[in-house]
LOZARO-964626 format. One record per residue: residue in one letter; x, y, z of N, C-alpha, C, O in turn. Coordinates in steps of 0.001 Angstrom, whole numbers, plus 500000, padded with zeros to 6 digits. Layout:
AXYZXYZXYZXYZ ...
//
This chain:
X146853768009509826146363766701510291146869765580509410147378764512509752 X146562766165507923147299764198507134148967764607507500149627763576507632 X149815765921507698150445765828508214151244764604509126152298763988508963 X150371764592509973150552764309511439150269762176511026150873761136511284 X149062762563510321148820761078509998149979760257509196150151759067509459 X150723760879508271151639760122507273152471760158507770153152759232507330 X153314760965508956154290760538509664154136759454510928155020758681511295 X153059759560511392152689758212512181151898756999511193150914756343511535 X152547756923510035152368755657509426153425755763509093153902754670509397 X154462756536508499156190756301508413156621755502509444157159754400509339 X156254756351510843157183755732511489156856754645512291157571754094513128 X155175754260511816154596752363512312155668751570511428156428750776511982 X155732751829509822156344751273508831157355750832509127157723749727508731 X158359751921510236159570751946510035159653750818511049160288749819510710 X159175750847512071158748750609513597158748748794513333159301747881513946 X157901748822512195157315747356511829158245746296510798158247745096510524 X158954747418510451159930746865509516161493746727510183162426746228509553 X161575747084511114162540747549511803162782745887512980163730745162513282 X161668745937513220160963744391514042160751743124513322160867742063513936 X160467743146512135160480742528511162162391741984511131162926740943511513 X162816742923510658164005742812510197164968742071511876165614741028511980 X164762742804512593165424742279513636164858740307514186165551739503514810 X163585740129513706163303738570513815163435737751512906162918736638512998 X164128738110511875164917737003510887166466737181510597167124738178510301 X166735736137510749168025735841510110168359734633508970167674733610508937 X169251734814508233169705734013507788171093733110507786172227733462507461 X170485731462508393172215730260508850172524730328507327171626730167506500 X174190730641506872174918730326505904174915728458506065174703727729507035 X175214728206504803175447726427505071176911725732506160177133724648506699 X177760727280506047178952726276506940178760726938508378179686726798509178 X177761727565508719177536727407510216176211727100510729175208727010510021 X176251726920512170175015726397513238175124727695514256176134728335514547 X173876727864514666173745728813515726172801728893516994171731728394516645 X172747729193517964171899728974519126171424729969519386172281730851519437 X170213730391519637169230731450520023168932731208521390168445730174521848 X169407732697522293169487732850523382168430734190523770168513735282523207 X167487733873524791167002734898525405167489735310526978167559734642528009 X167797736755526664168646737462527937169644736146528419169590735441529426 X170262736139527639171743735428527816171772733932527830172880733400527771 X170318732915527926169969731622528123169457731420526670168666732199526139 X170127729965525876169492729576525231168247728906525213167683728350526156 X167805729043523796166449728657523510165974727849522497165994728175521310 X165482726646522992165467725614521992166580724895521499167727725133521877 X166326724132520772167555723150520183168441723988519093167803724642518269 X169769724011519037170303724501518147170189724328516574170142723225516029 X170144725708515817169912725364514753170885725376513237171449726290512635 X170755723860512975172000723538512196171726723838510518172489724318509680 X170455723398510406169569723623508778169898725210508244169495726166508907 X170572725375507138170834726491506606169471727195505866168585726460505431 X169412728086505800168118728909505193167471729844506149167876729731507306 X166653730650505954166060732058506274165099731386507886164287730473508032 X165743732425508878165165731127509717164812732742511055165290733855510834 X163940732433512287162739733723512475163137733173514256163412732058514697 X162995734643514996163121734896516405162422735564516814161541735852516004 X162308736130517970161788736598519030162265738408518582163227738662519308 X162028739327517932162513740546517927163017740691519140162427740358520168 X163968741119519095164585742056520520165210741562521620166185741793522334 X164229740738521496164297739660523296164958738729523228165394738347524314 X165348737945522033165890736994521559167437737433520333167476738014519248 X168666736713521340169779736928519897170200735376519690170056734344520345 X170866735771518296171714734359517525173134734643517680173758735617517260 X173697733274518590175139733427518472175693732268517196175036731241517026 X176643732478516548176908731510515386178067731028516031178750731440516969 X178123729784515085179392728812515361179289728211513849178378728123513027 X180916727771513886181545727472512481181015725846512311181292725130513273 X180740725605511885180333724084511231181707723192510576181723721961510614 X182791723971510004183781723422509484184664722429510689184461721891511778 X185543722571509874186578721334510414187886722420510636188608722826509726 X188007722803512169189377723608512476191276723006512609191719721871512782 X191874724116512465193053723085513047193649723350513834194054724498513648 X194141722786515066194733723083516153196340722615516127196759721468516281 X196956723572515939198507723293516014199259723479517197199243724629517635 X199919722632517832200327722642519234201777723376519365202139723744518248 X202468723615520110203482724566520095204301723310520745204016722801521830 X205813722729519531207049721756520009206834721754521312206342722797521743 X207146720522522437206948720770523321208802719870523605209462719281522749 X209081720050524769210583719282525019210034718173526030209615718428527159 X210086717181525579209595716019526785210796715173526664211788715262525942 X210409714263527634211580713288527922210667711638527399209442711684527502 X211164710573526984210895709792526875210740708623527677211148708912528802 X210367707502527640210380705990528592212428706241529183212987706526530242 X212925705893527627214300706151527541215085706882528239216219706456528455 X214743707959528683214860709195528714215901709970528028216824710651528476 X215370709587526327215710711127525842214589712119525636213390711998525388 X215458713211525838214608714558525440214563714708524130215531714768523372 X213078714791523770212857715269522826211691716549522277210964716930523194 X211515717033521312210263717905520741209239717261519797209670716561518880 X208511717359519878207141716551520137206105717975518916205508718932519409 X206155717778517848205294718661516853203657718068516754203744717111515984 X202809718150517008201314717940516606200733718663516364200840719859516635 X199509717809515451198623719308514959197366718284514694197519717166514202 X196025718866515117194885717988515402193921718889514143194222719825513402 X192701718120514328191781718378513286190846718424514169191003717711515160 X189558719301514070188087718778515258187383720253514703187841721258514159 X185992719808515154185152720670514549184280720545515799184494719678516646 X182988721711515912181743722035517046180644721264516396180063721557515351 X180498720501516970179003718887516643177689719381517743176514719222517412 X178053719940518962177134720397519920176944721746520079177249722228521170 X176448722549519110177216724345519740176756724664520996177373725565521565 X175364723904521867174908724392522777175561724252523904175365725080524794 X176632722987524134177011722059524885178701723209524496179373723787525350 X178865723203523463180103724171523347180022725906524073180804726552524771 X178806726159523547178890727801523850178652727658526058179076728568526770 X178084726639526547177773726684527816179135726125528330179425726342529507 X179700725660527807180922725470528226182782726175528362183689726035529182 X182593727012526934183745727520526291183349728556525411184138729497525332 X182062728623524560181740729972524282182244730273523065181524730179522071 X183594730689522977184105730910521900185601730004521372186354729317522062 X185649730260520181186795729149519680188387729493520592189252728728521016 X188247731024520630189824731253521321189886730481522759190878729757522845 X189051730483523888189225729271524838189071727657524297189613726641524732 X188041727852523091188318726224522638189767725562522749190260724541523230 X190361727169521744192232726912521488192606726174522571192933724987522564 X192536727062523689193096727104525029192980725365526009193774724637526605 X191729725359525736191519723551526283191697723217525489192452722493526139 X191873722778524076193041721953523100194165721926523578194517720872524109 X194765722662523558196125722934524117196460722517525531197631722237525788 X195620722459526382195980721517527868195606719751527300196385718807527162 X194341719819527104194488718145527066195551717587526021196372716715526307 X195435718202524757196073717176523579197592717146523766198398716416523190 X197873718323524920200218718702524869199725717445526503200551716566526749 X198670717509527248198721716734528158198919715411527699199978714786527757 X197849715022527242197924713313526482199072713025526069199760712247526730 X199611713652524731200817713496524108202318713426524867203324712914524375 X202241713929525903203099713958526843203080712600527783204001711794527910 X201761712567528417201629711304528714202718709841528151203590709167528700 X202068709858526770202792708838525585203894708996525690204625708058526012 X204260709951525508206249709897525389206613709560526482207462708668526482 X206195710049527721206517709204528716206531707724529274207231707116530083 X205435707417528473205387705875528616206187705310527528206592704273528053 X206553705331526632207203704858525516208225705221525225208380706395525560 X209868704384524277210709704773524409210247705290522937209163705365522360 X212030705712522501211831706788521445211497706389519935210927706962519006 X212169705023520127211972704853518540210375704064518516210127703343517549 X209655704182519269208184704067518815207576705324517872206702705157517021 X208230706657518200207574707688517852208219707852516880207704708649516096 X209532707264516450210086707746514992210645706820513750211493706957512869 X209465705535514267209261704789512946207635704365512964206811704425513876 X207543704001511849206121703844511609205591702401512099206401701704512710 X204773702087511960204291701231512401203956700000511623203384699054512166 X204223699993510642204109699070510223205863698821509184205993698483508008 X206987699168510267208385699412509749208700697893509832208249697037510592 X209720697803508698210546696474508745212115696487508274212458696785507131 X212976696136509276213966696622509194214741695366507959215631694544508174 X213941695671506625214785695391505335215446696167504414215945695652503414 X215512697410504645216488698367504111218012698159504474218525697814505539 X218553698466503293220135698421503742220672698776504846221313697954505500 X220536699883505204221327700644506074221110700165507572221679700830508438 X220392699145507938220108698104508653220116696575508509219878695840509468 X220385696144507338220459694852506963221660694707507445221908693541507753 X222837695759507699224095694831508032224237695091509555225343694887510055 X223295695491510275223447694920511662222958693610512530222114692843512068 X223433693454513561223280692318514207221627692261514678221141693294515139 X220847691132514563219596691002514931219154691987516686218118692506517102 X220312691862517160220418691768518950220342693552518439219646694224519201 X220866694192517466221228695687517672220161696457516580220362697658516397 X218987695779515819217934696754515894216617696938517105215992696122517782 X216591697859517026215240698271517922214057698055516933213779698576515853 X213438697058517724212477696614517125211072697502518036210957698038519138 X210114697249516753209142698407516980207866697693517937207765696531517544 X207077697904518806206156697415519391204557698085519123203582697367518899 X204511699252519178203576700155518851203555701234517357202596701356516595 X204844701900517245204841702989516172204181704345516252203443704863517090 X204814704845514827204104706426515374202717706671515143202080707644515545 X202143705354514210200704705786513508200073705532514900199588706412515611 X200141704226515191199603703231516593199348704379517816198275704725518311 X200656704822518111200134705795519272198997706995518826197916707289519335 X199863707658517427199114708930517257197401708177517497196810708511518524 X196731707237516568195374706872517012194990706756518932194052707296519517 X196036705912519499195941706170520832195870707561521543195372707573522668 X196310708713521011196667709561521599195065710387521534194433710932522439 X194658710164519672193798710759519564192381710404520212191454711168520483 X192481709082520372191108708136521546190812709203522896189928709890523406 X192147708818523047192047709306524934191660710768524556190455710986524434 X192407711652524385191959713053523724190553713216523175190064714157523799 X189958712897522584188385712298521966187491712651522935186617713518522973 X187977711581523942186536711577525001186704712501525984185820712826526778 X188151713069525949187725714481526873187168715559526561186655716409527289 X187341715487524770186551717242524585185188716733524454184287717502524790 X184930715767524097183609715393523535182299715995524832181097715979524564 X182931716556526390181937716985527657182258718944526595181670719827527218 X182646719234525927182594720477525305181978720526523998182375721487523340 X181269719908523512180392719373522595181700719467520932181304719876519841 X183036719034521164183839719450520327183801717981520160183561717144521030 X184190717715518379184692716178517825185879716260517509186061717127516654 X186847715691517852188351715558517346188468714552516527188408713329516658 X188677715392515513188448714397514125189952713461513912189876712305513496 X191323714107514251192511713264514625192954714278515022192530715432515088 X194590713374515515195614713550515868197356713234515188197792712095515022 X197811713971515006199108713338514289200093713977514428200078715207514380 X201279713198514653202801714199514864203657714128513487204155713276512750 X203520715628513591204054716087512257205723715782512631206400715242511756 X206292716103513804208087716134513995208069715500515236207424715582516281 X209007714827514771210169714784516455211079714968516022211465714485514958 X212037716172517157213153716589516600213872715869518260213206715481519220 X215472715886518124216025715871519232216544716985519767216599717875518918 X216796717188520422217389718276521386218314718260520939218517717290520209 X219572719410521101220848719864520522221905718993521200223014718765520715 X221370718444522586222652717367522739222203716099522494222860715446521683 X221192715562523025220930714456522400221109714259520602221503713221520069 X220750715405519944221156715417518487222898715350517935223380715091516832 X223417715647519029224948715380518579225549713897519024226487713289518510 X224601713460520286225046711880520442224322710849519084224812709829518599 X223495711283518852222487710831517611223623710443516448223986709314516117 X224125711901515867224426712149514788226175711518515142227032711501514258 X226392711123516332227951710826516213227912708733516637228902708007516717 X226623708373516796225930706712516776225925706608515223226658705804514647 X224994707527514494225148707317513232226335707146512512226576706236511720 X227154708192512875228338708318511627229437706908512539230358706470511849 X229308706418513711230102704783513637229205703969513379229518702808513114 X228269704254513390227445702606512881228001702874511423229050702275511186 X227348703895510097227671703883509327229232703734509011229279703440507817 X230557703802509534231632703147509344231752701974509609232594701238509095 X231096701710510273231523699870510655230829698988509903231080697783509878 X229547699778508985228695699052507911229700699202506589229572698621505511 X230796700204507004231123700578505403232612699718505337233252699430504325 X232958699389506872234236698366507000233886697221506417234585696579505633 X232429696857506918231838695519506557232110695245505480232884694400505031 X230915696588504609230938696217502925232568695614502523232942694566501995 X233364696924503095234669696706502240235160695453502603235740694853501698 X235079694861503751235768693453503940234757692570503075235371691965502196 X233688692376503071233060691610502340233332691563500937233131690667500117 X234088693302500763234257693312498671235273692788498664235460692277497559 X236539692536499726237622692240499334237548690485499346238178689841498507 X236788689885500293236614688919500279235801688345498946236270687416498288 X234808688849498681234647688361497227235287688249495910235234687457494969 X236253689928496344237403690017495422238392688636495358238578688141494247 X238721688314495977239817687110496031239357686077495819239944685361495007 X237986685536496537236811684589495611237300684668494198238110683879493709 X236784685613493620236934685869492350237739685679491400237529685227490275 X238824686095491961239852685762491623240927684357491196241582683996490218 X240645683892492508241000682317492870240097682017491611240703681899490545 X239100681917491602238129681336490659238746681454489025238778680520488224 X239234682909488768239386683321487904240630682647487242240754682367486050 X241477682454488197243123682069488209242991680482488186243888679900487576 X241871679605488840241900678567488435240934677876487314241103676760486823 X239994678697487053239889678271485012240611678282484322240885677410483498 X241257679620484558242695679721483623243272678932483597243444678546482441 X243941678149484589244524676831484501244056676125483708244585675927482615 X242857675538484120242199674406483507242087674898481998242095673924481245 X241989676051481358241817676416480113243185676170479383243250675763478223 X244251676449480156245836676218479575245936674644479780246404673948478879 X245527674134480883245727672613480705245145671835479600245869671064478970 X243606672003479242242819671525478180243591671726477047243928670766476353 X244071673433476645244744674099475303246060673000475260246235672400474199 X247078672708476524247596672590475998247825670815475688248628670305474906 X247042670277476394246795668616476423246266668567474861246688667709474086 X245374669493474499244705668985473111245708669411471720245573669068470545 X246947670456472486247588670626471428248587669119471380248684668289470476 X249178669166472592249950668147472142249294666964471496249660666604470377 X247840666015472489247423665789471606247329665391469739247336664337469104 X247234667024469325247256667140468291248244667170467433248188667220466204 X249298667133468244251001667069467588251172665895467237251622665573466137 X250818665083468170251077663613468524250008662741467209250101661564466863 X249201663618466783249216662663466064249293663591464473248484663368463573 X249946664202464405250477664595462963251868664032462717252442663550461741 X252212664301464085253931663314463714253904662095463719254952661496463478 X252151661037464121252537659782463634251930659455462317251807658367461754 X251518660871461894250704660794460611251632661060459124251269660856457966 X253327661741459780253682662141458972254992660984458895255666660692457907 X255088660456460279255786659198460012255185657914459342255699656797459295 X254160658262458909253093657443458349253759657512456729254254656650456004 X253587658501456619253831659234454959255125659383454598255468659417453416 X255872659474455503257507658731454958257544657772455119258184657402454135 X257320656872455702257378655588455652256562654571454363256953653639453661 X255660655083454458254829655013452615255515655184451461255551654651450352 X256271656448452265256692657167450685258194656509450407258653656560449265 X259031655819451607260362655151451935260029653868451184260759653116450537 X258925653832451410258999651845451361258608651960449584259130651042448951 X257798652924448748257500653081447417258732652735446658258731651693446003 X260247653839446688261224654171445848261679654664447663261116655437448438 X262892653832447813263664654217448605265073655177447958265727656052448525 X265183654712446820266342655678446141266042657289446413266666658208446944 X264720657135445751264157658485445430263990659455446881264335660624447054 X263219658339447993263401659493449137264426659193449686264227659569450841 X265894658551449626267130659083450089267407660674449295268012661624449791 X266940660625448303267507662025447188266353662974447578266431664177447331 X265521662549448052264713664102448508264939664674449686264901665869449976 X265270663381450613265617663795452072267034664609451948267054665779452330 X268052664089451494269073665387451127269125666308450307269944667205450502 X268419666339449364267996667703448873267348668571449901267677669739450110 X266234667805450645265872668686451971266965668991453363266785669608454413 X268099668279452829268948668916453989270187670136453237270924670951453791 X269943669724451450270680670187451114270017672194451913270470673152452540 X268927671784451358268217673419451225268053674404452804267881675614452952 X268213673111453980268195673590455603269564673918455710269581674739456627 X271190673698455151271761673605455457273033674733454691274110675221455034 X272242674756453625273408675643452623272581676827452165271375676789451921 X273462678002452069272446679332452282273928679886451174275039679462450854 X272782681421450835273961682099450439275281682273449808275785682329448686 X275818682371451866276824683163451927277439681667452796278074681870453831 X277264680494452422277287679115453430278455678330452873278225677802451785 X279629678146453374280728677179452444280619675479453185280988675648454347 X280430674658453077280391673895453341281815672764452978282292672569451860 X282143672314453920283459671202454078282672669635454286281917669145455125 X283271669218453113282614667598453165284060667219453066285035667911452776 X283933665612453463285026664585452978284365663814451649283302664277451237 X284877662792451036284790662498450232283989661182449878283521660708448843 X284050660754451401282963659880452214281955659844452055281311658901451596 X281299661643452657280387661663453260278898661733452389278536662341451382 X278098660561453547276507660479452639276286662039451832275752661944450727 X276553663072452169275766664321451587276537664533450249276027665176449331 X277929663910450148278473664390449248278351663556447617278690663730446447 X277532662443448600277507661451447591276340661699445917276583661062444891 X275659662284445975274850663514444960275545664112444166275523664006442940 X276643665218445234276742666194444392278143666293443642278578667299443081 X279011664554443786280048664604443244279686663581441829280566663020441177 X278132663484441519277652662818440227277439664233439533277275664175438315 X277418665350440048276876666602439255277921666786438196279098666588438499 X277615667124437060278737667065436413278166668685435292278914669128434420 
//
C-alpha cells in the first residue's frame, strides 16, 4: 500500500512539475513573442524580457527576433530614363515592430525575405526607370570642381538633379509604407553598386579615355602656351637688364674719361714740360718691347728725349 501511495505522489510530482514547467517561459532581451492557443493568438504580444507564464498545454509561444536584419538584394540588370542598362546592388536594414501583425501575415523571416525582395527590387526598379543614370552615380550633394571636369565645357557636364543619397531616401519612403501592412520597419535603404553592363561598360570606358585625351591636349596646349608667355617675358627682361647694364656702363665710362681728361689737363696745365716727358715715356713703354727695333728720323717728337741720353 505505501507502495502504491509513493508512486502516485511521484508521479502527481512529476505530473505537476511537468505542467508547471510547460507554463513558463523565459523572453531573452533580443526577442518578442506571441502566445497562441490552437493556432490563434492570444493577447497582446509580448515584448518585456523576463520569466513570463501560459496556459500549460493549450497555449504555445512563437518567438521573433527583436534585432535589426539585413536584406541583401540580388544585382538586378535594369535599364534607365537614358536607357542604359545597368546593375543595380542594394541592401536594406528593417527589423519586426508588430510580431502579431507579422506572424498573421508572413509568419516566418524566410517569406519576410521573399516580400523584401518583390517590393524593394520592385521600387528600385521603378527609380531607375524614371531617372537617368548619372543621378544614381553621383552623390547628391556633387559639385563638378574637381579637375578631371574643370576642363570641360559648362554645356558637357551632367548636372545632378536628385543623386544617389536623394533617391536611395525616396526609394526607402515608398518601400516603408508597404511593409509597414506586415508589421515590418525598414529602417533604410542604400545602393551599395552600380555597375554597367559589359557593353555599355566598353562605350563608358572608350568616352572616358577621349574625354581624358582631349583634357590632356588641353593641358598640353595650355603648357605650351604659358611656356612661350614665359619666355617672351623672360627674353624681354633680359633685354631691359642688358639695356640698363649697358646704358649705366657707358654711363660710367663717360664719366671717367671726362674725369681723367680732367686730370691731364690739371696735370698739363701744372708743368707742361714734365707731362710732355711722361706722356712719351708712356708711349715709350706701349711701344718698345723686348725684341722691338724701332726706326726714328731725327725729327721726330719721340726721338727728341732719347738723343739727350748720353
Amino acid at each position: 500500500m505505501k507502495n502504491i501511495v509513493r508512486t502516485l505522489l511521484l508521479v502527481l510530482i512529476a505530473g505537476l512539475g511537468l505542467v508547471v514547467a510547460n507554463g513558463v517561459y523565459v523572453l531573452p532581451e533580443d526577442r518578442q513573442a506571441v502566445v497562441t492557443q490552437f493556432g490563434r493568438p492570444v493577447g497582446e504580444p509580448v515584448t518585456e524580457a523576463g520569466l513570463k507564464f501560459k496556459t500549460p498545454f493549450i497555449q504555445d509561444v512563437t518567438f521573433f527576433d527583436k534585432r535589426i536584419q539585413i536584406w541583401d538584394g540580388d544585382p538586378n540588370q535594369i535599364p534607365t530614363r537614358d536607357k542604359t542598362f545597368v546593375h543595380i546592388d542594394a541592401t536594406a536594414r528593417w527589423r519586426i515592430v508588430d510580431p502579431l501583425r507579422f506572424m498573421q501575415s508572413l509568419h516566418d523571416v524566410n517569406r519576410a525575405q521573399g516580400v523584401l525582395d518583390a517590393i524593394i527590387d520592385g521600387t528600385i526598379r521603378d527609380f531607375v526607370n524614371q531617372n537617368n543614370l548619372v543621378e544614381f552615380i553621383r552623390s547628391s550633394d556633387w559639385q563638378p570642381q574637381a579637375m578631371r571636369v574643370s576642363m570641360l565645357e559648362p554645356d558637357e557636364i551632367e548636372h545632378v538633379a536628385l543623386g544617389r543619397d536623394v533617391i536611395s531616401n525616396m526609394i526607402h519612403a515608398r518601400a516603408a509604407e508597404v511593409v509597414e501592412q506586415y508589421g515590418i520597419e525598414l529602417v533604410d535603404v542604400m545602393l551599395r553598386r552600380v555597375n554597367y553592363i559589359d557593353s555599355v561598360q566598353r562605350r563608358v570606358f572608350d568616352r572616358m579615355i577621349s574625354e581624358r585625351k582631349r583634357i590632356a591636349a588641353d593641358l598640353r596646349s595650355r603648357g605650351e602656351g604659358n611656356k612661350s608667355e614665359i619666355l617672351g617675358k623672360m627674353e624681354r627682361d633680359l633685354l631691359e637688364i642688358r639695356s640698363g647694364a649697358t646704358k649705366e656702363a657707358l654711363t660710367l665710362m663717360g664719366k671717367a674719361d671726362a674725369q681723367a681728361a680732367r686730370i691731364y689737363s690739371e696735370a698739363y696745365g701744372r708743368d707742361p714740360d714734365f707731362y710732355t716727358f711722361h706722356k712719351t715715356l708712356e708711349t715709350y713703354r706701349a711701344t718698345l718691347g723686348g725684341n722691338t727695333r724701332l726706326v726714328l728720323t731725327t725729327d721726330s717728337p719721340l726721338y727728341r728725349y732719347l738723343e739727350n741720353i748720353k
